[in-house]
N, C-alpha and C positions, 0 to 999 in steps of 0.2 A: 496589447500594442504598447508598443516602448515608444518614444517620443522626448529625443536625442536633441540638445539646443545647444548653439555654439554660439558663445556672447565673449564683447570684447574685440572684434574680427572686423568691425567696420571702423576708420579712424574718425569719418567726422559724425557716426554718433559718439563715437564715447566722448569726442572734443564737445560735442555738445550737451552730455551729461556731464561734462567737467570731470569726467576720471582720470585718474593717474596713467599718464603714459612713461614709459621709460625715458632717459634722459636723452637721448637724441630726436626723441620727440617722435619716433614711429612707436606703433599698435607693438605689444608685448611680445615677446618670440611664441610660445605657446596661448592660446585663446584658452577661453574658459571655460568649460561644459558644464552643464544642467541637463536636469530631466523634467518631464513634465508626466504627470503619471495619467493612467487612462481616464483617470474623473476629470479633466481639465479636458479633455476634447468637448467641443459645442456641437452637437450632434440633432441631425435630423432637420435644421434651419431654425432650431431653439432659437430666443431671443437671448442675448447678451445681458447680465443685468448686473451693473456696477456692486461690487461687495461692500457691506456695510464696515467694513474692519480697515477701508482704506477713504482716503480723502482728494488722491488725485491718481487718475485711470489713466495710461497711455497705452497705445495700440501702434503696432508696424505690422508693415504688409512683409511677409516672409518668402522665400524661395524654400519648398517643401521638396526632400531628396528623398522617396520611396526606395526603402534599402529593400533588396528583392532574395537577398539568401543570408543566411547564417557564417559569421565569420568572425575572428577573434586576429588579434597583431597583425592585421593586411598589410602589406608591404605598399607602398604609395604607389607604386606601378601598376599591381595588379585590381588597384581601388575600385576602378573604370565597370570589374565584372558586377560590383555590387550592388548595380541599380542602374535601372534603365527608362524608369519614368518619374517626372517632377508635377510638381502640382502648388499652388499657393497657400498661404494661412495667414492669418488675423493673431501675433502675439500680444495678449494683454499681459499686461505690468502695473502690479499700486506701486508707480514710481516713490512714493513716500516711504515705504516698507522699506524699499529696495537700497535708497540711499542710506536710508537708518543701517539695515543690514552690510553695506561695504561700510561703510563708516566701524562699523565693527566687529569687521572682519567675520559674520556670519555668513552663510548659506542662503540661497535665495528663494529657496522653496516656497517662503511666505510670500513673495510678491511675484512669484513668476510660475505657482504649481497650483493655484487655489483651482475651484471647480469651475468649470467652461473657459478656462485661458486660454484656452487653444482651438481657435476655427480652421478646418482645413478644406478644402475644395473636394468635389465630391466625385470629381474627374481630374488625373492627371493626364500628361500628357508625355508619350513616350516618346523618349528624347533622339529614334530614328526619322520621327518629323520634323525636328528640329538638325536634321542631319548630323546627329549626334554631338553639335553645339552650343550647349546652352548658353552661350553670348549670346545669341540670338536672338534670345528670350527677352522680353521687356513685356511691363507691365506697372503700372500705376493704383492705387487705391486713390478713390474719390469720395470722399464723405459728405453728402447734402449736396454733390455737383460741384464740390472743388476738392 
């Protein structure tokens, strides 16, 4: 399984990580891609367990896009055939890795590809129920009841 991340893309995290935005102060013309490789999936309802190599853990609830066939330079038009059900995920991040790593212009694999970083739902749901709009879609993570 490949396990495709698009970071950068939202304005008020990155305003809230404090990263550089371009000078008119919108999100970057191009977002940033990562991978996470199959050891980073949390599988089977494993437990989550902070890595000893980092000192501060953050977690976001994700919008997971199950690409459903094989394709290379899709033209944006026809993107729509490439997947027809979503499902959520749990991204963990050693935010401290992470900032070290933009700070110097490295690669994020250390804070965003370690093992179990990536929780995903064990059911998606096929986005004809959602009348093939996922605005539709809402969902919240509650941690302890908030």
């Amino acid at each position: 399984m490949k396990i495709i991340c698009i970071g950068r893309n939202y304005a008020e995290h990155a305003a809230e990580l404090h990263e550089q935005l371009n000078d008119s102060g919108k999100l970057p013309e191009e977002p940033m891609f990562f991978m996470k490789p199959d050891t980073a999936l949390l599988r089977n309802n494993d437990p989550f367990y902070i890595p000893s190599f980092s000192q501060e853990v953050h977690y976001e609830c994700e919008l997971v896009v199950r690409i459903n066939r094989v394709g290379k330079a899709i033209s944006e038009r026809f993107a729509h055939r490439y997947y027809d059900e979503v499902g959520l995920g749990i991204d963990f991040t050693a935010r401290d890795l992470q900032r070290r790593a933009i700070a110097e212009g490295l690669p994020w694999e250390s804070c965003k590809a370690f093992d179990r970083s990536a929780a995903i739902s064990p059911a998606f749901v096929p986005l004809a129920e959602l009348g093939g709009d996922v605005q539709r879609l809402h969902f919240t993570l509650d941690v302890n009841g908030q």
